[in-house]
N, C-alpha and C positions, 0 to 999 in steps of 0.2 A: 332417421337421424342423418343417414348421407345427403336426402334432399332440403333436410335444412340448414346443413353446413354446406350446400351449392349455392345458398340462397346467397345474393349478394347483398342484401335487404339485411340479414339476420347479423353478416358475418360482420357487416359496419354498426348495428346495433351493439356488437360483442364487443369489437375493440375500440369504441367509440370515448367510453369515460375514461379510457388508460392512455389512449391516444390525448385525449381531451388535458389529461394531469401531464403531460411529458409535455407540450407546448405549451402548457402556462407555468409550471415549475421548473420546465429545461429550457426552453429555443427560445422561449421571450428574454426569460432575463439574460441569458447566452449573447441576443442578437442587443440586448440594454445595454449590454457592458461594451459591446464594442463600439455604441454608438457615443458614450461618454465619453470613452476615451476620445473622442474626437473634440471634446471639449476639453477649457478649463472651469472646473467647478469646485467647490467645496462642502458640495452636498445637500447644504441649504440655499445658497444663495441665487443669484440669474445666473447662466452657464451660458459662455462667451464662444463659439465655434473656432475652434483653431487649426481643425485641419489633423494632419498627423504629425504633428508635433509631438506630441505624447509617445506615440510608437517609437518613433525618433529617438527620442531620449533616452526609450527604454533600453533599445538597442544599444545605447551609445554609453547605458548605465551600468556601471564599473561591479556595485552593490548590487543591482538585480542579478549580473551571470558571476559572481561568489555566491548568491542565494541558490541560482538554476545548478551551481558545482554541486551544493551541498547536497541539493536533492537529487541529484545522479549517482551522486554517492551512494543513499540511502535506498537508490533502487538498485545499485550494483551488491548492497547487502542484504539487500529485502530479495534478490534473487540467489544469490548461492546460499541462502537462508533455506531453502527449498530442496536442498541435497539434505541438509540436516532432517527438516520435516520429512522428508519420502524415505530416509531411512529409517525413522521413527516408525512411522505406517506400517512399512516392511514388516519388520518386529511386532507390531501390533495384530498384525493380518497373520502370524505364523501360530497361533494358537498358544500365545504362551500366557504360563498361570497369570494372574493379576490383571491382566488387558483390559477388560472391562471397568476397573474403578482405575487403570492408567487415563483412558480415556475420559472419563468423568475430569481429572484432575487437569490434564492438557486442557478441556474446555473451561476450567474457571475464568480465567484472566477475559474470556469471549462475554461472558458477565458482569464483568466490570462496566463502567464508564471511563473512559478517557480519563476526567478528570482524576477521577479516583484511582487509578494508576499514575497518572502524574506526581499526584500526593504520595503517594506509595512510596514511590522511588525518589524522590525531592529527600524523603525521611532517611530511605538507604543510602545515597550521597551524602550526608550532613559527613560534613570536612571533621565535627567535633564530636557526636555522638551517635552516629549513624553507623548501621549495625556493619554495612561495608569495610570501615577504618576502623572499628574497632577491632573487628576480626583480624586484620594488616597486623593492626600494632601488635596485637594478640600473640601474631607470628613473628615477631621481629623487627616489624615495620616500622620504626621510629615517626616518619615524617609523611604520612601516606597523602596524594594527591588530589586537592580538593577537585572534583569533578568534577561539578558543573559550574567552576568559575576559571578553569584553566582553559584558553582556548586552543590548546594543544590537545585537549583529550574529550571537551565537551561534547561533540559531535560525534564522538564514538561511544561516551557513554549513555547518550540519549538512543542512539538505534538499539541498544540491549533492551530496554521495556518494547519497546516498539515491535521489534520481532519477536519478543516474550508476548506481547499481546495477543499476535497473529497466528500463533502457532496454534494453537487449537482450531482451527479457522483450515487454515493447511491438512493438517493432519486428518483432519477428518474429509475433506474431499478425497485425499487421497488413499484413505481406508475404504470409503465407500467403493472406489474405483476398483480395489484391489479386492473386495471380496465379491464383486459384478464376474468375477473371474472365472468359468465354470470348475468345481473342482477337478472334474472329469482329466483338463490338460495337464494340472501340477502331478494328478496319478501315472499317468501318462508319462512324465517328463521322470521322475522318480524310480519307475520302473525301468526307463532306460539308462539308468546311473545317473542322473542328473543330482548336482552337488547342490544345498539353497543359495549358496552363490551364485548359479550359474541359472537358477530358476528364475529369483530377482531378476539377473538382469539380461537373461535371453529371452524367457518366457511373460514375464510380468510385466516389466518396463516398455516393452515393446507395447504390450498390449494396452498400456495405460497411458500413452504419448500423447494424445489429442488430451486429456486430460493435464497432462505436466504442461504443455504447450497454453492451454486455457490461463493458472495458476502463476505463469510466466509473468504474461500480459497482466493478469490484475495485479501483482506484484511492482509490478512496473508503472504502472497508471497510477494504482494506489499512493504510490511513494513520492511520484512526482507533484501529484497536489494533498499531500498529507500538512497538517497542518495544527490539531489539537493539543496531543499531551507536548509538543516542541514548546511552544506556546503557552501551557500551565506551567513548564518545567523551566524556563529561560526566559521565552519572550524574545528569543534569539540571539541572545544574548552569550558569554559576555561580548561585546565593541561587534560584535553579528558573527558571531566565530560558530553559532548553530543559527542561524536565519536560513530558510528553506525560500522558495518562491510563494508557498499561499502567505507564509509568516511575514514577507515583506511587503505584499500586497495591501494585507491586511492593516499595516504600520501605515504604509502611505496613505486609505483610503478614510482609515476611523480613529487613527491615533492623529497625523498630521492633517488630517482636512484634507486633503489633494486628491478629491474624488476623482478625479481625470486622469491623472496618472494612473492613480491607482487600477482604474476599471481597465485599464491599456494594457497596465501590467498582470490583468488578469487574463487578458484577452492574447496578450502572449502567452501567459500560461498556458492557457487552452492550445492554440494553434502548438506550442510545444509536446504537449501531452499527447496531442492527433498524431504527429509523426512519427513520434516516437513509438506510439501504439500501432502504426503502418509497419514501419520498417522492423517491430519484432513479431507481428502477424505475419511479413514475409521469410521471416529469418527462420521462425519457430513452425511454419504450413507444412502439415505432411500430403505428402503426396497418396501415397497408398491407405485407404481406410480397414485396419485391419479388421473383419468383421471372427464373431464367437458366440 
């Protein structure tokens, strides 16, 4: 086995058709879209080279960085979302009765469709009989606010599915990480008085950091080019008061025809999403690998 994973023959046979899907499914159209944007186009018709102009504009577009707010938003709550899920875990990894079918029930929403959670909660919103405002009113709530037409609150009410979604997703990385734990150190730590306060988070946490540090990052990437249930739920709507950056892309490239901008404004996306993904790989890198 070792001499034919030295082989260089075999190891390129191996990674060959996965290599082969990443540069026809990722870097081609990756390297397509920025080459459009260099164009104006409309998708169908001859595409006239203009240079960066498109980039230009993006930068210069008022609506694209309200769309790039929104979705910094959504990753500033798609990350402290992540204290909620690892204390969850905690609880879940401490042996207590029901864990097994809690789990189960965390992962449903991971079985959904997007779409079908959009619908979901489009229904819980209803301003008039939607189980949300009836409960409000139920309590005293004479005049409860319509959700996803108020641009004061639409954008906070669409990250509650969204992180609803995700949690079973979370939670379960970070169950698996906490029970990789040997038991041998939580006895260890117990025996010398160790409170599950202080096990959490001197023993546990420590030992699961390259994993929170992973969870971070997809957190963060994920949110920044999220883009489905916003989109079944609004449309970014109301006047873009929930418009994300894939949501506006999306609008310029296949709702208004303006394949050129649009591909540009994807191709910031991206360049945005790289650095950002840089600058929290250096923020979140541990130094010391702690090994168990």
């Amino acid at each position: 086995m070792n001499k034919v994973m030295s082989n260089k023959l075999f190891i390129t046979l191996y990674i060959a058709p996965a290599l082969l899907l990443v540069i026809v499914l990722v870097f081609i159209p990756l390297l397509l879209s920025g080459y459009y944007g260099l164009m104006e186009w409309d998708g169908i018709g001859d595409r006239t080279f203009i240079g960066l102009e498109n980039y230009i504009a993006g930068i210069q577009d008022a609506d694209f960085w309200s769309s790039a707010y929104h979705s910094f938003l959504l990753a500033v709550f798609s990350t402290l979302s992540l204290a909620i899920y690892l204390a969850v875990s905690f609880i879940l990894a401490s042996k207590i009765k029901g864990a097994d079918l809690l789990r189960k029930i965390y992962l449903v929403p991971m079985l959904l469709s997007s779409v079908a959670i959009a619908q979901l909660w489009v229904k819980i919103y209803n301003p008039t009989n939607g189980i949300l405002n009836t409960l409000l009113m139920n309590l005293g709530i004479e005049r409860p606010p319509a959700w996803l037409a108020n641009p004061d609150i639409v954008l906070f009410a669409i990250f509650i599915p969204i992180l609803w979604q995700y949690a079973g997703f979370y939670i379960l990385i970070y169950y698996a990480a906490l029970k990789n734990i040997p038991e041998s150190l939580i006895e260890a730590a117990r025996i010398d008085g160790a409170s599950p306060i202080q096990i959490a988070l001197r023993i546990k946490l420590p030992l699961i950091k390259e994993v929170v540090s992973v969870t971070i990052v997809l957190a963060i990437v994920g949110s920044l080019k999220y883009f489905d249930l916003i989109w079944v739920m609004t449309g970014g709507g109301p006047n873009g008061a929930s418009e994300v950056m894939a949501s506006y892309m999306y609008k310029l490239a296949f709702v208004s025809y303006n394949f050129g901008y649009g591909s540009a404004i994807g191709f910031l996306l991206l360049i945005i999403t790289l650095i950002a993904t840089y600058i929290v790989r250096k923020l979140t890198a541990t130094r010391d690998r702690i090994e168990y």
